[in-house]
TORKOL-4160 file (C-alpha; in steps of 0.2 Angstrom, whole numbers, padded with zeros to 4 digits, m for minus):
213
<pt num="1" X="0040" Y="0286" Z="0031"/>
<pt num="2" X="0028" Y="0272" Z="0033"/>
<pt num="3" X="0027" Y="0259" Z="0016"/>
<pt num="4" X="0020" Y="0266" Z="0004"/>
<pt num="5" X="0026" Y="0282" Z="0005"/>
<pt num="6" X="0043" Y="0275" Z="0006"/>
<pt num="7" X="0037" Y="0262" Z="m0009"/>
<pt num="8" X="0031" Y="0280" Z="m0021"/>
<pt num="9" X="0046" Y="0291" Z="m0014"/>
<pt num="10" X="0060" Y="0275" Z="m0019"/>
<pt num="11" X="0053" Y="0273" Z="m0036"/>
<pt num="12" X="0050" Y="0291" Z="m0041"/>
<pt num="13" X="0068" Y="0295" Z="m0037"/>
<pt num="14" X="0072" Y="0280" Z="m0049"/>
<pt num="15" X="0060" Y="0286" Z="m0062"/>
<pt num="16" X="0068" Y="0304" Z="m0059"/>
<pt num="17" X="0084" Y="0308" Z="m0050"/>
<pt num="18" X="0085" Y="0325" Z="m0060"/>
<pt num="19" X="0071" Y="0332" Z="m0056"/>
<pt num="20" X="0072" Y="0350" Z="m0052"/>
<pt num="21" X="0063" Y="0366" Z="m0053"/>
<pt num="22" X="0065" Y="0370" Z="m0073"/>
<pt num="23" X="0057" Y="0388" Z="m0071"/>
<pt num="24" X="0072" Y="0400" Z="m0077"/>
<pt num="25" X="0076" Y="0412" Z="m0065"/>
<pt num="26" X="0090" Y="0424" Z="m0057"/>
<pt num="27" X="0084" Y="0433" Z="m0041"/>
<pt num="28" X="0070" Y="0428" Z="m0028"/>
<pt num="29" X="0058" Y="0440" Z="m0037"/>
<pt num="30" X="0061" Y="0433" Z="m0052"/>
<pt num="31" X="0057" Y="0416" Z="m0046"/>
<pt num="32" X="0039" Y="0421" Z="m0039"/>
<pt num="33" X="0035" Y="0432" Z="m0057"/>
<pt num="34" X="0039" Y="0415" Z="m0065"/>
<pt num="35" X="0027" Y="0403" Z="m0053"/>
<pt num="36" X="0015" Y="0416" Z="m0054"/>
<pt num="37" X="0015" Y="0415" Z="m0073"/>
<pt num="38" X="0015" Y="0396" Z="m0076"/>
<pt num="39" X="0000" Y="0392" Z="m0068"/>
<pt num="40" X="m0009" Y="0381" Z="m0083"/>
<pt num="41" X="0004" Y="0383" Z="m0093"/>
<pt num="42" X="0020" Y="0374" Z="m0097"/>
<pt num="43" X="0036" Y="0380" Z="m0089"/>
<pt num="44" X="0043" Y="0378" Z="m0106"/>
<pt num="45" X="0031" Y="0394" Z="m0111"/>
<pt num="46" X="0035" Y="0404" Z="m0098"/>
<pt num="47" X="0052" Y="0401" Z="m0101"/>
<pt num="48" X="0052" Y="0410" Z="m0117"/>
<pt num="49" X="0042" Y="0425" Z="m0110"/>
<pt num="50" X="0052" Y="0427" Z="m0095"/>
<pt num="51" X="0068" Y="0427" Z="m0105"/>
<pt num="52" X="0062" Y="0443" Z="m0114"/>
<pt num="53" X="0053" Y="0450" Z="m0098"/>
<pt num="54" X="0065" Y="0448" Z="m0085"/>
<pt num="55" X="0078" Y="0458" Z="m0099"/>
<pt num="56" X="0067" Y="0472" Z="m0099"/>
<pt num="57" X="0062" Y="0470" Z="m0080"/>
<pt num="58" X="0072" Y="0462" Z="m0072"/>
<pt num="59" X="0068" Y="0468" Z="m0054"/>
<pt num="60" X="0052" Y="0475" Z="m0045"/>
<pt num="61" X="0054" Y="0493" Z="m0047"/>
<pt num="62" X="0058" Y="0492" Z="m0064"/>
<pt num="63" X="0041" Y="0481" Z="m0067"/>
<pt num="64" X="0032" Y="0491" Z="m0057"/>
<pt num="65" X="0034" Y="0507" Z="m0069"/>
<pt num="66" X="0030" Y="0495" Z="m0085"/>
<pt num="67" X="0015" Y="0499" Z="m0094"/>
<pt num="68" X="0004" Y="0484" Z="m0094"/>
<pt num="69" X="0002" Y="0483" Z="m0114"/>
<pt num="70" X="0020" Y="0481" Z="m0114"/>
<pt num="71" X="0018" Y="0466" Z="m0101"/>
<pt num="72" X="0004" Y="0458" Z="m0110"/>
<pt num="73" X="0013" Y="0457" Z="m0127"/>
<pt num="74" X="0028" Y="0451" Z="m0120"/>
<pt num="75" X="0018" Y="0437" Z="m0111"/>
<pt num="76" X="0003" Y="0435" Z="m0121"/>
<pt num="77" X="0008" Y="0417" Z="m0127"/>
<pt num="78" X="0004" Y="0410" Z="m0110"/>
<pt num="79" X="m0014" Y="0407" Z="m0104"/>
<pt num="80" X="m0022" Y="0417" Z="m0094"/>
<pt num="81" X="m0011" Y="0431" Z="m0100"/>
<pt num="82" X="m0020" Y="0447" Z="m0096"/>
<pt num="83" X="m0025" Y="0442" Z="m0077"/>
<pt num="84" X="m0006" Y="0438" Z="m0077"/>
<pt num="85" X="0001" Y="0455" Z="m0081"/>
<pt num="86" X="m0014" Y="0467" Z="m0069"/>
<pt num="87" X="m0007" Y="0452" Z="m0056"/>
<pt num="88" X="0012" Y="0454" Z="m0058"/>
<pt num="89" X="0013" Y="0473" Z="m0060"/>
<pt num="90" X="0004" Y="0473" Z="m0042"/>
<pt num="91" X="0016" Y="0459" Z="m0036"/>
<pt num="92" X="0030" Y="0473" Z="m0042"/>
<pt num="93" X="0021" Y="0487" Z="m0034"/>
<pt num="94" X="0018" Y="0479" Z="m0019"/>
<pt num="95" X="0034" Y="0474" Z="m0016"/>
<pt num="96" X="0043" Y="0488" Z="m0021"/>
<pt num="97" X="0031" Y="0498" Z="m0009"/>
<pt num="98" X="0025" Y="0488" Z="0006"/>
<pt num="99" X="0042" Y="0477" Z="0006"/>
<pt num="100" X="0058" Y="0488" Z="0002"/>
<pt num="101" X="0060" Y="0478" Z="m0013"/>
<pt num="102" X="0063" Y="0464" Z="m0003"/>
<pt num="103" X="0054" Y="0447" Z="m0005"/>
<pt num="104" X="0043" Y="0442" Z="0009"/>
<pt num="105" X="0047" Y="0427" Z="0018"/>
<pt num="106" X="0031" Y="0425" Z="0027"/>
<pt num="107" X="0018" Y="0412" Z="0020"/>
<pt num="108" X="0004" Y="0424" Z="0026"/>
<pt num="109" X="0012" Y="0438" Z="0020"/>
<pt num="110" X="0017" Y="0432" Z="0000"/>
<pt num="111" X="m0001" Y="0424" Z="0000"/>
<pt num="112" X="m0007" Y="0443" Z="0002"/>
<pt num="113" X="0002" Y="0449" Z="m0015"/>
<pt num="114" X="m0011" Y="0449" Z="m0029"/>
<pt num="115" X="m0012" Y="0433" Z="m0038"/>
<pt num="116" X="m0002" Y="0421" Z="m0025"/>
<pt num="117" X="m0010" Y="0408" Z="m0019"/>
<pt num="118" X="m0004" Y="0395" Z="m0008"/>
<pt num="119" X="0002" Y="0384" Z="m0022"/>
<pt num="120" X="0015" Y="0398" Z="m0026"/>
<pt num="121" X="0018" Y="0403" Z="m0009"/>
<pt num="122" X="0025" Y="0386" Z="m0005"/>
<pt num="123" X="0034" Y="0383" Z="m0020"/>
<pt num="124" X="0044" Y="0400" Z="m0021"/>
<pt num="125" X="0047" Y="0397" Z="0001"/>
<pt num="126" X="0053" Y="0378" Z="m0002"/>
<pt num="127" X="0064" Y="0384" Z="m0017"/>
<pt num="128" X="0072" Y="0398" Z="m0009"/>
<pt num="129" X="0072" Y="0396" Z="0010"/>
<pt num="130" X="0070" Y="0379" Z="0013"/>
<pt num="131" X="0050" Y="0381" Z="0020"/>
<pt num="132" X="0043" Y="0364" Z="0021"/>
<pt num="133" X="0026" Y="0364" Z="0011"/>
<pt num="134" X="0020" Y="0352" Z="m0003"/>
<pt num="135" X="0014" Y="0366" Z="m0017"/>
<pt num="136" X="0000" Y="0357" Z="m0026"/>
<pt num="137" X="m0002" Y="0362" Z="m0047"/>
<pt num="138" X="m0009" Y="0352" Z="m0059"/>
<pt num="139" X="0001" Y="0339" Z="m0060"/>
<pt num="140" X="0006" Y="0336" Z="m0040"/>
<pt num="141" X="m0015" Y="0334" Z="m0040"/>
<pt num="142" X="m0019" Y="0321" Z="m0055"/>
<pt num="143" X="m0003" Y="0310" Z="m0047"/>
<pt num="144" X="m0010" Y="0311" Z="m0030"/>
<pt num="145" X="m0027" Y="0306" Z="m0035"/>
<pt num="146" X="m0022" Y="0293" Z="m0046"/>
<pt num="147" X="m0010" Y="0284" Z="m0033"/>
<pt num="148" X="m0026" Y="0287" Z="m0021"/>
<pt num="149" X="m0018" Y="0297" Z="m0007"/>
<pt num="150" X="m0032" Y="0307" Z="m0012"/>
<pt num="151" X="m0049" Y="0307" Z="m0019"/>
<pt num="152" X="m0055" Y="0313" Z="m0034"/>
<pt num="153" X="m0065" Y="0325" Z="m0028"/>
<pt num="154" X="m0054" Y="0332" Z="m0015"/>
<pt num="155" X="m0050" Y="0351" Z="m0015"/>
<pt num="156" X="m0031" Y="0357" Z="m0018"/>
<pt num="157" X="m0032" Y="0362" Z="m0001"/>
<pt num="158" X="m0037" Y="0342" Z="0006"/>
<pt num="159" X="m0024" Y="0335" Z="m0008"/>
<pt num="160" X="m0010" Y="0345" Z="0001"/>
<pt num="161" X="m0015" Y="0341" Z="0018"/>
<pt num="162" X="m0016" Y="0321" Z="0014"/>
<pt num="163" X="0001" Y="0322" Z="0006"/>
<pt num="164" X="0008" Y="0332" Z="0020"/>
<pt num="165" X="0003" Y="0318" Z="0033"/>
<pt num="166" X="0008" Y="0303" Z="0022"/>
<pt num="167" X="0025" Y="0309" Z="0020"/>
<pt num="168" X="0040" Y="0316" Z="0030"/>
<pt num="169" X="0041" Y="0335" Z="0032"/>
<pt num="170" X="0059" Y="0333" Z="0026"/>
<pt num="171" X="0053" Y="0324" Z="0010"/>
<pt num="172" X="0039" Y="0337" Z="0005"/>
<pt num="173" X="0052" Y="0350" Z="m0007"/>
<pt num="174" X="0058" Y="0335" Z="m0017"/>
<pt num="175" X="0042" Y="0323" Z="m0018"/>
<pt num="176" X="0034" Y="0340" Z="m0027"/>
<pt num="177" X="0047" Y="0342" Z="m0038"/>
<pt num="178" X="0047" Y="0322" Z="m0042"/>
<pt num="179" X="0028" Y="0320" Z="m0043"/>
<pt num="180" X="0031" Y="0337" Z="m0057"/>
<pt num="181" X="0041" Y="0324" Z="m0066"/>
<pt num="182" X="0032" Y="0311" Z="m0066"/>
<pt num="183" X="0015" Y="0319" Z="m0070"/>
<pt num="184" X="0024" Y="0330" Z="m0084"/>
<pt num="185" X="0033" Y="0316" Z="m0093"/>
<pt num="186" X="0024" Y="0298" Z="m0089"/>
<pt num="187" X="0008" Y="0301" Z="m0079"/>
<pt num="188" X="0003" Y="0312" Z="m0092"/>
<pt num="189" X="m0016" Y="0318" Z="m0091"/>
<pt num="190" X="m0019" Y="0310" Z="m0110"/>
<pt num="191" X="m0011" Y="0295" Z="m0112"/>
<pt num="192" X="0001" Y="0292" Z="m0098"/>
<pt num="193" X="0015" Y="0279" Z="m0101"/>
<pt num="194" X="0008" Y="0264" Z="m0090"/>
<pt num="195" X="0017" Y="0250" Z="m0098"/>
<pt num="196" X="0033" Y="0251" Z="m0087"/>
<pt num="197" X="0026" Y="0260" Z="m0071"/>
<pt num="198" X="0030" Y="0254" Z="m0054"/>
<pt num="199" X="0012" Y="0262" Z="m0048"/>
<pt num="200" X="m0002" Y="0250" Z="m0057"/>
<pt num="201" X="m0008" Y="0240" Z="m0042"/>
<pt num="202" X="m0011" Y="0256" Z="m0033"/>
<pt num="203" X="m0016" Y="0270" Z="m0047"/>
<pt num="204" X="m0035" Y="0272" Z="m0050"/>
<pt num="205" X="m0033" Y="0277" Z="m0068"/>
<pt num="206" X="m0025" Y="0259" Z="m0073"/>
<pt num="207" X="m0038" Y="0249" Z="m0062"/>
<pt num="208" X="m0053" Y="0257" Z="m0071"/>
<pt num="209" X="m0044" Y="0258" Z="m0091"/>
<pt num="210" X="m0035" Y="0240" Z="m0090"/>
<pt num="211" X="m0047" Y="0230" Z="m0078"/>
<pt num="212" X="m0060" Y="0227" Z="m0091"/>
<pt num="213" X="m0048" Y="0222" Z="m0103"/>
């Protein structure tokens, strides 16, 4: 990898050597309910839910049958949680009818289930197959654009492609869960934790809030 990626992978794997997906899950279905379910939400939160939802259904068929009040009280302490539970009943349906019950591996394929986007589909690939793609969420985009790999403007879509081609293919399942870390627990959206971070002379957000100081 050229220098500065080199420079942002070296440091974030000092800042955060145990960084890891910290979704609770036991089967590859279970792992793509949970990504579905924590987007704008805390994995924390859907932790909780998924603790009481995978124990009731804990595979496809079984979630495909469940009556969607059900779902949405079990879940409705997330955001978002009614779109969440029409969109993983017809993951479950989907896949219990289109799929045997079995996951689909294919990017174009997952993308095609209700409510996966590419975000999802390369996190659940990368975590369970070893698919080499950069899934963008919240905080993989507000690190990215504040350590100007991209602008602030740019979509998801140019944020994961500008990633992908500063670092090595081989890099791209661990730098997402690293830049996770560091956006979740010190580049926080609301008062991130500059004092001590290996990243000012390159991050947007110190230049323009210490600068003038």
């Amino acid at each position: 990898m050229e220098n500065k990626a080199q420079f942002i992978y070296s440091n974030l794997e000092k800042l955060f050597p145990q960084a890891r997906c910290e979704l609770e899950y036991q089967t590859e279905f279970q792992l793509l309910i949970a990504v579905v379910l924590s987007a704008q939400t805390t994995d924390k939160s859907v932790n909780k839910v998924t603790r009481v939802l995978f124990k009731q259904y804990p595979d496809c068929y079984s979630l495909a049958k469940a009556d969607i009040n059900d779902v949405i009280s079990i879940i409705k302490n997330i955001g978002l949680y009614q779109t969440k539970a029409k969109n993983i009943l017809s993951i479950a349906d989907q896949i219990s009818n289109q799929y045997g019950g079995v996951l689909p591996k294919e990017f174009d394929k997952l993308t095609s289930l209700k409510g996966v986007g590419r975000k999802t589909a390369n996190v659940v690939l990368a975590e369970l197959y070893g698919y080499k793609g950069f899934g963008v969420d919240t905080h993989v985009n507000r690190v990215s654009k504040r350590l100007n790999i991209a602008d602030e403007n740019d979509s998801v879509e140019t944020v994961e492609k500008k990633l992908c081609q500063l670092f090595d293919s081989n890099y791209w399942h661990r730098l997402h869960h690293l830049f996770i870390f560091f956006g979740r627990y010190k580049c926080k959206s609301r008062s991130p934790e500059c004092n001590d971070c290996p990243f000012t002379n390159m991050c947007n957000y110190y230049q323009k809030t210490f600068s003038a100081k």
